[in-house]
ZALO-848551 format. One line per field, with one value per residue (C-alpha): residue number from 1; residue in three letters; x, y, z. Coordinates in steps of 0.1 Angstrom, whole numbers, plus 5000, padded with zeros to 4 digits. Example, Ala and Ser with C-alpha at 12.3 -4.5 7.8 and 13.67 -1.06 7.14 Angstrom:
pos <- [1 | 2] .
code <- [ALA | SER] .
xx <- [5123 | 5137] .
yy <- [4955 | 4989] .
zz <- [5078 | 5071] .
***
This chain:
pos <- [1 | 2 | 3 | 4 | 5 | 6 | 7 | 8 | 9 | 10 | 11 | 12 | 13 | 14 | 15 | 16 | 17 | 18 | 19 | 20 | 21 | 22 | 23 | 24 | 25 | 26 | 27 | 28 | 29 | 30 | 31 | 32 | 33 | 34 | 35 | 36 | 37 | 38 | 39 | 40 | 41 | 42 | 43 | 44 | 45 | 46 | 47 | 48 | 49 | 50 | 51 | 52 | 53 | 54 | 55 | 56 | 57 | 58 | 59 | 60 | 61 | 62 | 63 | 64 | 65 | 66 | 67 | 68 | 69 | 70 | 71 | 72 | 73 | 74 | 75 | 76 | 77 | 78 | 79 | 80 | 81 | 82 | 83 | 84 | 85 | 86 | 87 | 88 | 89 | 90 | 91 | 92 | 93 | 94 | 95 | 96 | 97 | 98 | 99 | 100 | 101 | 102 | 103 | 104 | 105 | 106 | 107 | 108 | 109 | 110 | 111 | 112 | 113 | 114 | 115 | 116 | 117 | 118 | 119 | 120 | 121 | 122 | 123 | 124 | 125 | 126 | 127 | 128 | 129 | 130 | 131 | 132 | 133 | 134 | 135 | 136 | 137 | 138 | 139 | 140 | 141 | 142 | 143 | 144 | 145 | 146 | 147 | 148 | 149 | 150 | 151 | 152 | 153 | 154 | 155 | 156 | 157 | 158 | 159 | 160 | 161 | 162 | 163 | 164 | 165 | 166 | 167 | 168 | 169 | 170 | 171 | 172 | 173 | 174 | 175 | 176 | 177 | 178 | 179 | 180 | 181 | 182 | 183 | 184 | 185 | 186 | 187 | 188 | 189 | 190 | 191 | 192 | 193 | 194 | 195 | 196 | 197 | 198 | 199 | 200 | 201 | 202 | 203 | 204 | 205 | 206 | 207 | 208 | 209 | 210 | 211 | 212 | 213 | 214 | 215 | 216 | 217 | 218 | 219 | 220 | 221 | 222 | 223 | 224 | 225 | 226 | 227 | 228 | 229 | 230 | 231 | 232 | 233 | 234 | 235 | 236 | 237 | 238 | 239 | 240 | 241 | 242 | 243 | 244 | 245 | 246 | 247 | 248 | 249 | 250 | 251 | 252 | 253 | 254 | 255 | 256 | 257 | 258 | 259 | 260 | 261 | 262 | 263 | 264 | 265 | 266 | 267 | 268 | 269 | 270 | 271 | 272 | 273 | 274 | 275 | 276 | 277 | 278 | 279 | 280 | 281 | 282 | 283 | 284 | 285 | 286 | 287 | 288 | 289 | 290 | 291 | 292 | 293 | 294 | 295 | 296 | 297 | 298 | 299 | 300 | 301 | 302 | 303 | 304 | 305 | 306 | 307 | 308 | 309 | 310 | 311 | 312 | 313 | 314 | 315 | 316 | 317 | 318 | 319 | 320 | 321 | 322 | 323 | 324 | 325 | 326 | 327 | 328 | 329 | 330 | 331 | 332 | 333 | 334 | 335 | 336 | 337 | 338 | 339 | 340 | 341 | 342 | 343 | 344 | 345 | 346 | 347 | 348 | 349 | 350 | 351 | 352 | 353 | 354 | 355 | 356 | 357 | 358 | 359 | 360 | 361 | 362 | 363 | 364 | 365 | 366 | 367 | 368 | 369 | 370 | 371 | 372 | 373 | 374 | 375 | 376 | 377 | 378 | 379 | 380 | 381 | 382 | 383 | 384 | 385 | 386 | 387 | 388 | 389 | 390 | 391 | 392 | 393 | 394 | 395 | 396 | 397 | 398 | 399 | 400 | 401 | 402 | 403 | 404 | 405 | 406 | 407 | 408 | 409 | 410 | 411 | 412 | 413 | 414 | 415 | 416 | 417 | 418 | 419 | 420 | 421 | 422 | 423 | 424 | 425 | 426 | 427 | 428 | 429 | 430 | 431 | 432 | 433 | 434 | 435 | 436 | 437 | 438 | 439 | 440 | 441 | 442 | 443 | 444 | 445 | 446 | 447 | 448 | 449 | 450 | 451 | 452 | 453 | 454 | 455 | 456 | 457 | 458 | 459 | 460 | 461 | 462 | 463 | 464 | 465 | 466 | 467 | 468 | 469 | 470 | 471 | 472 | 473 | 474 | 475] .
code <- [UNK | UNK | UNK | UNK | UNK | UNK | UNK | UNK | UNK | UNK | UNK | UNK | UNK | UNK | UNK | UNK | UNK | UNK | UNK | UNK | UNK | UNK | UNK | UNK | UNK | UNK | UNK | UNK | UNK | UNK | UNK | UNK | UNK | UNK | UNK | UNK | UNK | UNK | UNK | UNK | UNK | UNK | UNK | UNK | UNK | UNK | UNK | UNK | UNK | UNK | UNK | UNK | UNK | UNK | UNK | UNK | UNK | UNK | UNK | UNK | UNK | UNK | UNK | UNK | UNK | UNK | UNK | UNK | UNK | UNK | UNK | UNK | UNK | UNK | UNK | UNK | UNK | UNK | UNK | UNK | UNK | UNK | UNK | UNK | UNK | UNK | UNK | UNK | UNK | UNK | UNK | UNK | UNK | UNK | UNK | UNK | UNK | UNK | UNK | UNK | UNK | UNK | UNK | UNK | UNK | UNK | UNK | UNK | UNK | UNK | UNK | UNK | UNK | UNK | UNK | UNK | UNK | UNK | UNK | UNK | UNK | UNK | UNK | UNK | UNK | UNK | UNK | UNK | UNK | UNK | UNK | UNK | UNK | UNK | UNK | UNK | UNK | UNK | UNK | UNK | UNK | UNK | UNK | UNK | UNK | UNK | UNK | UNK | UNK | UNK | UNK | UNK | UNK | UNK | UNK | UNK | UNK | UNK | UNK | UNK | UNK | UNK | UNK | UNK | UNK | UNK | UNK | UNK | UNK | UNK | UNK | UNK | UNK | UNK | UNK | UNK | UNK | UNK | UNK | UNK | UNK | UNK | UNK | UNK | UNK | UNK | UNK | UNK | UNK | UNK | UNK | UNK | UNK | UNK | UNK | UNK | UNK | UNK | UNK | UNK | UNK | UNK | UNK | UNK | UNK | UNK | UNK | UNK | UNK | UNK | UNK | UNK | UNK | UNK | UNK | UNK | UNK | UNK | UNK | UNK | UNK | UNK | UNK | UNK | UNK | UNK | UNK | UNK | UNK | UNK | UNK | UNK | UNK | UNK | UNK | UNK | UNK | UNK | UNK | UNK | UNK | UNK | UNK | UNK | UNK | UNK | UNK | UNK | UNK | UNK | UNK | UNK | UNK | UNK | UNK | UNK | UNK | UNK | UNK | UNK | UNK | UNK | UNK | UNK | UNK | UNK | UNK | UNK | UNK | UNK | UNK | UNK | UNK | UNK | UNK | UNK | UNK | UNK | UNK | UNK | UNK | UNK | UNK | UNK | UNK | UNK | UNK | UNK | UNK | UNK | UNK | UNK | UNK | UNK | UNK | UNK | UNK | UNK | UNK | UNK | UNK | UNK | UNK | UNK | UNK | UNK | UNK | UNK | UNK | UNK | UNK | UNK | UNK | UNK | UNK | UNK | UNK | UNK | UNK | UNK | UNK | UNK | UNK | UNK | UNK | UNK | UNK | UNK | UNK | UNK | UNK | UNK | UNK | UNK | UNK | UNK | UNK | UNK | UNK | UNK | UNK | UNK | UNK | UNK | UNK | UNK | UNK | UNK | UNK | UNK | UNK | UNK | UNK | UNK | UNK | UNK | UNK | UNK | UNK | UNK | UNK | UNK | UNK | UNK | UNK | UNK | UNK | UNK | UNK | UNK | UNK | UNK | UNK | UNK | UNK | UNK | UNK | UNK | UNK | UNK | UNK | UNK | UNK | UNK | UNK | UNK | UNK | UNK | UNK | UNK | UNK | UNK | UNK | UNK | UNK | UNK | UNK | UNK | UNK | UNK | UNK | UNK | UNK | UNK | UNK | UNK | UNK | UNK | UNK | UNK | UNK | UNK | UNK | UNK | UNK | UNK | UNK | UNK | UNK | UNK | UNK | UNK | UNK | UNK | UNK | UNK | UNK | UNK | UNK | UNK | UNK | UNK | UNK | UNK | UNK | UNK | UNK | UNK | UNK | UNK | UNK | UNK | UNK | UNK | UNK | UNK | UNK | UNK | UNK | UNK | UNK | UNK | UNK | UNK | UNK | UNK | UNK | UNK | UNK | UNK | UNK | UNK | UNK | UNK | UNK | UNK | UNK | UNK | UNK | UNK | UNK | UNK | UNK | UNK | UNK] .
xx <- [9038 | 9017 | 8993 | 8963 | 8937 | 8905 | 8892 | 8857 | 8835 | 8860 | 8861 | 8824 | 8819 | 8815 | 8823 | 8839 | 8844 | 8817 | 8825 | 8834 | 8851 | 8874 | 8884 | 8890 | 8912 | 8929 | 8938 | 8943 | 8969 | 8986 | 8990 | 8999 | 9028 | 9037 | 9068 | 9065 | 9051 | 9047 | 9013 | 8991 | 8955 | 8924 | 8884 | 8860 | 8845 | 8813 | 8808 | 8836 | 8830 | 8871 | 8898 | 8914 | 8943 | 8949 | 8979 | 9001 | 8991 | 8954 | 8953 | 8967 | 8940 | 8910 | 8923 | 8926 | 8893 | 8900 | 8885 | 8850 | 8832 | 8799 | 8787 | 8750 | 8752 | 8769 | 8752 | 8747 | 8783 | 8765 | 8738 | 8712 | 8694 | 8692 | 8679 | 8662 | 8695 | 8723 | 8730 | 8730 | 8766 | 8785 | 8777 | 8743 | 8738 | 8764 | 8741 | 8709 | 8727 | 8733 | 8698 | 8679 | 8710 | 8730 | 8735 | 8753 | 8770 | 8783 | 8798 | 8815 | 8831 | 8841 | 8861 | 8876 | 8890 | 8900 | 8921 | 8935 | 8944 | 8950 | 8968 | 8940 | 8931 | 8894 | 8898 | 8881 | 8853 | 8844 | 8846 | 8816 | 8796 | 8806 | 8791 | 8759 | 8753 | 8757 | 8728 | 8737 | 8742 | 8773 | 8784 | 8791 | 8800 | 8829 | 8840 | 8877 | 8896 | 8914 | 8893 | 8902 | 8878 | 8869 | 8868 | 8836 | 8847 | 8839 | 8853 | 8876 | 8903 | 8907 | 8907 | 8935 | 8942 | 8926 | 8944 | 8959 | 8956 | 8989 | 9001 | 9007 | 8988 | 8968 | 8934 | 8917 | 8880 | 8867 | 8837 | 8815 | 8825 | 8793 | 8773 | 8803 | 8818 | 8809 | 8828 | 8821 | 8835 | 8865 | 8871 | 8869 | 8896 | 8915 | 8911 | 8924 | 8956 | 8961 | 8959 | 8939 | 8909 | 8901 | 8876 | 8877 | 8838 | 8831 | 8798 | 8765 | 8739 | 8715 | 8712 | 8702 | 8682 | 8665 | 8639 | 8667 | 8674 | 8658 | 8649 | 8665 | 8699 | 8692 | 8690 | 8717 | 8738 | 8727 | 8735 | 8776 | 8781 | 8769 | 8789 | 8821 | 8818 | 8821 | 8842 | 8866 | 8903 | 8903 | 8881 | 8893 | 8867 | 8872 | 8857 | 8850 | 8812 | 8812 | 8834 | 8806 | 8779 | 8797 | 8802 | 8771 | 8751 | 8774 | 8767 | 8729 | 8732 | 8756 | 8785 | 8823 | 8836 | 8871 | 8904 | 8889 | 8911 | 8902 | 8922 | 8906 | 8901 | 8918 | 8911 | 8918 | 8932 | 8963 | 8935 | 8948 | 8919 | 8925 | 8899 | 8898 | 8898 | 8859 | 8833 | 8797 | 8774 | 8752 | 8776 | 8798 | 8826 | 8809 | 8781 | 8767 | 8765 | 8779 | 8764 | 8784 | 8766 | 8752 | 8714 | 8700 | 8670 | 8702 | 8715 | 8686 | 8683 | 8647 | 8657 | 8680 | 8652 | 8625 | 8651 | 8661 | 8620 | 8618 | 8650 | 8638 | 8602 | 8617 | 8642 | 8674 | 8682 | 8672 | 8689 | 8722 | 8723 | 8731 | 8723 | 8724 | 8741 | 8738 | 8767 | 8761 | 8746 | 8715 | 8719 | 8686 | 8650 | 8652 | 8626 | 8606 | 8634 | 8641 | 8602 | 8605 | 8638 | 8627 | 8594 | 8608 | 8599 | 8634 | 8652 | 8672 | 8678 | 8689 | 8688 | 8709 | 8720 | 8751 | 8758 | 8786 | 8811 | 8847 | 8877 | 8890 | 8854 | 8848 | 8881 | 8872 | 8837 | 8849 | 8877 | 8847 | 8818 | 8809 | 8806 | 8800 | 8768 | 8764 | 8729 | 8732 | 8711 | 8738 | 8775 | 8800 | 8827 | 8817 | 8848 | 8833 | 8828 | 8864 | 8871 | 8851 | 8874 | 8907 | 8897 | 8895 | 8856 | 8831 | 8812 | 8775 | 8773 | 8751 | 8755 | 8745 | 8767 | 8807 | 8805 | 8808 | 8833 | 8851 | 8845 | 8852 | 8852 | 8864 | 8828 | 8792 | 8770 | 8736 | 8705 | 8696 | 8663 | 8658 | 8649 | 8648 | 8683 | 8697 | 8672 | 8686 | 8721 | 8722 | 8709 | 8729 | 8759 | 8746 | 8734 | 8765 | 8801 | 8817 | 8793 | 8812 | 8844 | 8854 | 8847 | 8868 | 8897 | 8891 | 8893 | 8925 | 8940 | 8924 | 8946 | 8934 | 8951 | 8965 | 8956 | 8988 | 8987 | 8953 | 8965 | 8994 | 8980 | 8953 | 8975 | 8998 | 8965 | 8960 | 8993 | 9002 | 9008 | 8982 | 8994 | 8994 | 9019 | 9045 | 9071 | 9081 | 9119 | 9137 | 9161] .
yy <- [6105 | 6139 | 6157 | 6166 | 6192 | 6195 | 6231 | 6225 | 6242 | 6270 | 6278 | 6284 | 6308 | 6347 | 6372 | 6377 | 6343 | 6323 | 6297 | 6264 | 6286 | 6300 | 6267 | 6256 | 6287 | 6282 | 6249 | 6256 | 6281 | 6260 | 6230 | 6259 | 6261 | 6225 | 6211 | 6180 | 6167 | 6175 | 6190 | 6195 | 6212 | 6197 | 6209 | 6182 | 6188 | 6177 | 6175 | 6150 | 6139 | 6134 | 6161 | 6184 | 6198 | 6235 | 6250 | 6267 | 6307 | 6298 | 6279 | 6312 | 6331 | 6312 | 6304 | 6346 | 6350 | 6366 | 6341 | 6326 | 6300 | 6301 | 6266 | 6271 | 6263 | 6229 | 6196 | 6186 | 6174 | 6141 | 6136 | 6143 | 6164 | 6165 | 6187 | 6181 | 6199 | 6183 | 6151 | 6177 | 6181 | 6207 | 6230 | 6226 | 6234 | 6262 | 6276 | 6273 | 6293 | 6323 | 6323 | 6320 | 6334 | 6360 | 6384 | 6356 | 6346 | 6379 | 6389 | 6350 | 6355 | 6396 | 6380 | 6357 | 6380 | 6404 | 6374 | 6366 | 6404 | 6420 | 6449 | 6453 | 6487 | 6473 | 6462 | 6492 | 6495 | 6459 | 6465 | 6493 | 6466 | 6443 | 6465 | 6472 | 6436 | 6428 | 6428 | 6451 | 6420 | 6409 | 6441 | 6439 | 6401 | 6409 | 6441 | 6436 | 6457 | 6488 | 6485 | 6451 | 6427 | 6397 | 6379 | 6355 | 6330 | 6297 | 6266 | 6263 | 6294 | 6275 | 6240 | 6223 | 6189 | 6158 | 6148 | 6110 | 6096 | 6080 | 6052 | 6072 | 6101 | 6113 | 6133 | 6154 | 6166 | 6189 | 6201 | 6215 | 6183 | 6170 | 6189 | 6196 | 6164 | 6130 | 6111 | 6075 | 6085 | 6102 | 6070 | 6045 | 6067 | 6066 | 6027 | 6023 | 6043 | 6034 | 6062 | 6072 | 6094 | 6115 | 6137 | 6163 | 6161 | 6190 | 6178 | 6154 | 6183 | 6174 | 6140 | 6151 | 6176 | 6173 | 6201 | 6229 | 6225 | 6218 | 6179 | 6176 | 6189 | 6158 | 6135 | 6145 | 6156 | 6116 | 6100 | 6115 | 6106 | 6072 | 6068 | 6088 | 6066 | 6035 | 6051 | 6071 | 6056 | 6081 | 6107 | 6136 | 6154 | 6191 | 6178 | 6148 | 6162 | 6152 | 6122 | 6105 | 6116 | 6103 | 6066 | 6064 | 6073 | 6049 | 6018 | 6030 | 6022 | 5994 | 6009 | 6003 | 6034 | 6041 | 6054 | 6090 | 6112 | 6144 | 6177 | 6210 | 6238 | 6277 | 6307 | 6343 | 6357 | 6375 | 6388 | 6422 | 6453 | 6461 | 6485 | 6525 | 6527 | 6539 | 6514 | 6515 | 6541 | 6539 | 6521 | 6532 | 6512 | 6492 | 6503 | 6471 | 6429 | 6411 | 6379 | 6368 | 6340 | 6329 | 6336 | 6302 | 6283 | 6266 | 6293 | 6307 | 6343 | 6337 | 6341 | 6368 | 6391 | 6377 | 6385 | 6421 | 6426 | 6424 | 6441 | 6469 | 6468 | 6469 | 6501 | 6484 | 6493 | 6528 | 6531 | 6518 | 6526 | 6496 | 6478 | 6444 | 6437 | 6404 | 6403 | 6378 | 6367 | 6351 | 6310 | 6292 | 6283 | 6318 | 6337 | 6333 | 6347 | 6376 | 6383 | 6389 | 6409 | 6429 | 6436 | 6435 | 6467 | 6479 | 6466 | 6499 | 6512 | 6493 | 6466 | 6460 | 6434 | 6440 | 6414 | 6409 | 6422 | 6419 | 6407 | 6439 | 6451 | 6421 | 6423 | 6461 | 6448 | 6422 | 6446 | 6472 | 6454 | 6455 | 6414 | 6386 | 6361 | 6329 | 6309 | 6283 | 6254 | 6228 | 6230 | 6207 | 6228 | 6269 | 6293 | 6328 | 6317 | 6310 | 6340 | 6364 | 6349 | 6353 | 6390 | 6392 | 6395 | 6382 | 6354 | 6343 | 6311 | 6279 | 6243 | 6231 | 6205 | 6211 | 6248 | 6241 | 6215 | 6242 | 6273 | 6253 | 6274 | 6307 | 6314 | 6315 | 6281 | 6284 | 6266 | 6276 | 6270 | 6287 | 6326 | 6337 | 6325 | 6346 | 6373 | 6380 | 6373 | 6398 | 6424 | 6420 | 6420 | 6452 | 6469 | 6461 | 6459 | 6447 | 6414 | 6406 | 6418 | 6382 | 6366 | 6393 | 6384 | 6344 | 6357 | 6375 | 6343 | 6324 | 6311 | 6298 | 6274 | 6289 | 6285 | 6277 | 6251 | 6236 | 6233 | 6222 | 6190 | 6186 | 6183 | 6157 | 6137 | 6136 | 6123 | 6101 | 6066 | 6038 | 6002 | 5989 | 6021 | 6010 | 5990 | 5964 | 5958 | 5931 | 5910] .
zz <- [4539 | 4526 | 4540 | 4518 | 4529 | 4511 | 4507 | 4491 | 4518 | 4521 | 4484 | 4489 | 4522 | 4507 | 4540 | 4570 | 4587 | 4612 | 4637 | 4614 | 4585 | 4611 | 4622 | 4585 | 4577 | 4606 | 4603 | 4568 | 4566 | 4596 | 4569 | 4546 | 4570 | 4579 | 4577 | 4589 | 4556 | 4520 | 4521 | 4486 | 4487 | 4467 | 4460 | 4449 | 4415 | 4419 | 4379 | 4373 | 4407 | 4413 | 4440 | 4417 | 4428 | 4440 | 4439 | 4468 | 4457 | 4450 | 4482 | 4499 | 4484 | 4495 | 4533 | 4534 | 4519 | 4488 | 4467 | 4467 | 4440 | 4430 | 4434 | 4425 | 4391 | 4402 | 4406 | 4442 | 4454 | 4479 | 4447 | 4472 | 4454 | 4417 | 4395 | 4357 | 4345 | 4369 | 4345 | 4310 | 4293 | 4309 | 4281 | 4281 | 4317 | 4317 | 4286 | 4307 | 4334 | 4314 | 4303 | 4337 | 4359 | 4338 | 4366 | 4386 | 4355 | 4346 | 4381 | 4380 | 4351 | 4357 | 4383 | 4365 | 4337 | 4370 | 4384 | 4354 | 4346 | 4379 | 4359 | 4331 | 4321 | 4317 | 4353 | 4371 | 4345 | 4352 | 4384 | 4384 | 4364 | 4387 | 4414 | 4397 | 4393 | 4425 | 4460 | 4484 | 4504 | 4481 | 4481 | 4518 | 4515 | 4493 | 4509 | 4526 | 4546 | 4533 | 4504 | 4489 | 4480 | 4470 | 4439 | 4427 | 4404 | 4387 | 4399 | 4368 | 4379 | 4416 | 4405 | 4388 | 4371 | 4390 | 4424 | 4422 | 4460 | 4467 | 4490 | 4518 | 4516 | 4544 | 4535 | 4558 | 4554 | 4576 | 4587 | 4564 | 4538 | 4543 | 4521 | 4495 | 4491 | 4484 | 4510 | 4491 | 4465 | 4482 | 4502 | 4471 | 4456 | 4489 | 4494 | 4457 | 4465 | 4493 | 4514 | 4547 | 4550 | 4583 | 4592 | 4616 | 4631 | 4653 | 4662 | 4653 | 4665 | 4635 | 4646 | 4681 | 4679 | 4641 | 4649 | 4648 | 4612 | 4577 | 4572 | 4536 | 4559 | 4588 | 4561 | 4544 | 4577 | 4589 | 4560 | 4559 | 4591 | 4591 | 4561 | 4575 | 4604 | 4583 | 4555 | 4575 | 4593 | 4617 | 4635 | 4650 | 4675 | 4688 | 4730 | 4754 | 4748 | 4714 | 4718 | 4742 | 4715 | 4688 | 4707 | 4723 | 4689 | 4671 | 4698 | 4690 | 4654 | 4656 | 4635 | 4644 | 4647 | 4631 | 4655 | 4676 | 4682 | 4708 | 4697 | 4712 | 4691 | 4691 | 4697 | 4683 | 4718 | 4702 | 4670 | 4664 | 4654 | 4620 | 4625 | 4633 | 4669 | 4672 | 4682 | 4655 | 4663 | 4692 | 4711 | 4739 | 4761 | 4790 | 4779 | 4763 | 4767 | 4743 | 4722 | 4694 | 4672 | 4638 | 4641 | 4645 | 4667 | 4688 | 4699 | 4716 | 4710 | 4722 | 4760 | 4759 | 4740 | 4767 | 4798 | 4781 | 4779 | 4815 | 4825 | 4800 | 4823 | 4852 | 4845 | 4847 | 4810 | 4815 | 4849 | 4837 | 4802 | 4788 | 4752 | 4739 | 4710 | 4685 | 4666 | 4635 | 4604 | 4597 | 4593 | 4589 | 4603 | 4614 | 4604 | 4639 | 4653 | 4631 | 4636 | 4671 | 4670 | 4647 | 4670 | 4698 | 4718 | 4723 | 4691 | 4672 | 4711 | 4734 | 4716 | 4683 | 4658 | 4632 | 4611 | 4588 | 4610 | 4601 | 4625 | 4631 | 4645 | 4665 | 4683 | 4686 | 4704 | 4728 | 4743 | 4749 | 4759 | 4795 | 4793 | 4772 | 4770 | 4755 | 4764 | 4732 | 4742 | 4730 | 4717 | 4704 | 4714 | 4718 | 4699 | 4709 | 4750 | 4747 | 4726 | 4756 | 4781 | 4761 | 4760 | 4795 | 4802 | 4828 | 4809 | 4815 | 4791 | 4791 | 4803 | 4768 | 4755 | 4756 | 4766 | 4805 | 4799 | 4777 | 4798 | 4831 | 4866 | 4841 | 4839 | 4848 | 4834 | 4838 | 4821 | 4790 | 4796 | 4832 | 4819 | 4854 | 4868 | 4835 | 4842 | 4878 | 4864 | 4839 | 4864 | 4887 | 4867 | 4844 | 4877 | 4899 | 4881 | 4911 | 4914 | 4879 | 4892 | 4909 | 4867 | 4856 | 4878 | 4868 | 4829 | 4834 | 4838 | 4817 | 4788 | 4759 | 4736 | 4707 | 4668 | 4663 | 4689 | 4677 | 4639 | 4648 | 4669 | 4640 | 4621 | 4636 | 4645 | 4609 | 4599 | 4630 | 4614 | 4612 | 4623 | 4589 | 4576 | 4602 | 4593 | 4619 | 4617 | 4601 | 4623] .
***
């Protein structure tokens, strides 16, 4: 039996990692690690339409983020949206590229020469092109730490010769998948073989609440899951939250759902800073409250900026000192949002945003915030509620989806939608340490499962044997 991970959304993410990305490099370098199984790594090529394989040392590269592709040039992976140039030869459309994108071009293929000539003396001249070309947004994006960075490249230097399924293989998609694969292909190839197809499904958000995302994304979000629910052997779902969603939408629309399996996610609890010590500027330890989250209409910015306008005209802020950071980058539908941030009275005082933050920094932010907040109006599971508690701080979070359920007693769950319960929360806890002093204590011994732990599981969910792979004995 193998275990074959696909790692076409990761090969795409640029910057330091979000909520799903984490759980893909995660699981990802645990399969990197397995020994229970021979274990191979594949992207889809969305040209051939067919796995390729990646080898062990590129596979390395892109779990750590040094690698990223460029998959704009590419035809839509699900075929859900096609462009005039998306059925031209290979040639052709690579040729129409250069013409209309040569900037992107040019910094694609600078990294590939620089992978495939780490020691060339041309290397740091490219490299000052290669910053010239870039946004000041990439520039950031591909920054590491201690100066690395990372490489853009085409598809071509991560992907090898076409994967062959085998009988007994055991494929794992994850996450993201549904905008980079094309699952009916994947599972045709996988019937043929004979091997099994899972998916790890953190959530159907999309299909509940349509009105926080882009239709063209629904649709497309709606049509892999129906598919993956009839396609799929196996499911594996990160809470009992989404577990109950999952069943009771599949009853809804009449579709048999393949084996579920529940396996909880990780947490970074034992992170390590990487970074210098000092916290950004403008920031001082217990001095600010904490919200760690993409920028997006779920996750309801909206009623921490409307509770900090009245805590701002009331004097608390000013009494006490005290800022509110956002920590996160800017996902979609969110230019409502960023309109009132960026007007909002206080925002550049007490009230900042830094996005792009690296692992070091964020670990450097959670041990030196005063608490953590987390009002998300629904969650399939909820990694940085978790991650507040594993670093020992009082937690205000939501009831929204699995984050009670995830959270349990270790925190405070409120409505999302009740501004004034958070409103009096928040002052009292900025105004009075000690009425956050008995979440504190319930923190301290909170303990969180491990990454290890949740790859691990994954992992053996993924492989445990279907009734048609074991062999009954003879007599």
């Amino acid at each position: 039996m193998r275990l074959v991970v696909d790692l076409s959304s990761m090969v795409r993410w640029l910057g330091p990692p979000v909520g799903l990305v984490r759980v893909q490099r995660h699981y990802a370098a645990a399969a990197a690690a397995f020994k229970a199984s021979e274990v191979a790594f594949t992207v889809f090529d969305p040209i051939e339409r067919v796995l390729r394989q990646v080898s062990p040392t590129m596979a390395a590269e892109i779990i750590a983020g040094n690698i990223s592709c460029d998959m704009s040039f590419y035809p839509d992976p699900a075929r859900f949206k096609t462009r005039f140039y998306d059925r031209w030869p290979n040639w052709a459309r690579r040729s129409l590229m250069a013409i209309i994108r040569p900037r992107r071009i040019l910094i694609m293929e600078i990294g590939a020469f620089g992978r495939r000539n780490p020691g060339s003396p041309l290397h740091r001249f490219l490299e000052r092109i290669e910053n010239r070309l870039m946004k000041e947004t990439e520039r950031r994006q591909v920054a590491g730490v201690g100066g690395s960075r990372a490489r853009i490249v085409p598809l071509r230097t991560v992907a090898g010769n076409k994967y062959d399924l085998s009988p007994g293989d055991h494929l794992l998609l994850m996450n993201n998948d549904w905008a980079h694969t094309d699952i009916e292909v994947i599972s045709r190839e996988a019937r043929l073989a004979g091997a099994k197809l899972i998916v790890l499904l953190n959530d159907i958000i999309p299909i509940q609440f349509p009105e926080w995302y882009k239709p063209h994304d629904v649709k497309r979000f709606t049509d892999y899951v129906d598919l993956a629910m009839r396609l799929a052997d196996r499911f594996i779902l990160t809470s009992r939250r989404v577990t109950t969603d999952v069943v009771e939408y599949a009853a809804k629309r009449g579709i048999h759902l393949p084996q579920l399996e529940h396996v909880p996610l990780g947490c970074d609890s034992a992170r390590k800073s990487k970074a210098d010590g000092r916290l950004p500027d403008g920031l001082e330890t217990d001095r600010y409250v904490l919200f760690v989250s993409t920028i997006e209409p779920r996750k309801n910015h909206s009623l921490l900026m409307d509770v900090w306008t009245r805590l701002v005209l009331d004097g608390t802020v000013a009494r006490s000192g005290m800022k509110l950071l956002f920590v996160g980058r800017s996902g979609w539908m969110v230019d409502g949002i960023l309109a009132k941030l960026h007007g909002h009275p206080a925002y550049g005082k007490s009230l900042v945003h830094l996005d792009n933050v690296d692992d070091g920094t964020l670990s450097l932010l959670y041990r030196n915030s005063a608490f953590c907040v987390y009002p998300s109006l629904y969650e399939g599971y909820g990694l940085p509620p978790v991650e507040a508690l594993a670093y020992g701080k009082a937690l205000i979070a939501s009831t929204g989806g699995a984050i009670a359920e995830v959270v349990g007693s270790s925190g405070l769950c409120l409505d999302p939608l009740d501004v004034e319960a958070w409103e009096n929360a928040m002052r009292e806890w900025i105004s009075s340490p000690a009425a956050r002093a008995p979440y504190e204590a319930k923190a301290a011994y909170f303990v969180a499962r491990s990454w290890g732990q949740a790859g691990r599981e994954t992992l053996e969910a993924t492989l445990a044997p279907f009734p048609d792979e074991i062999q009954t004995p003879q007599r």
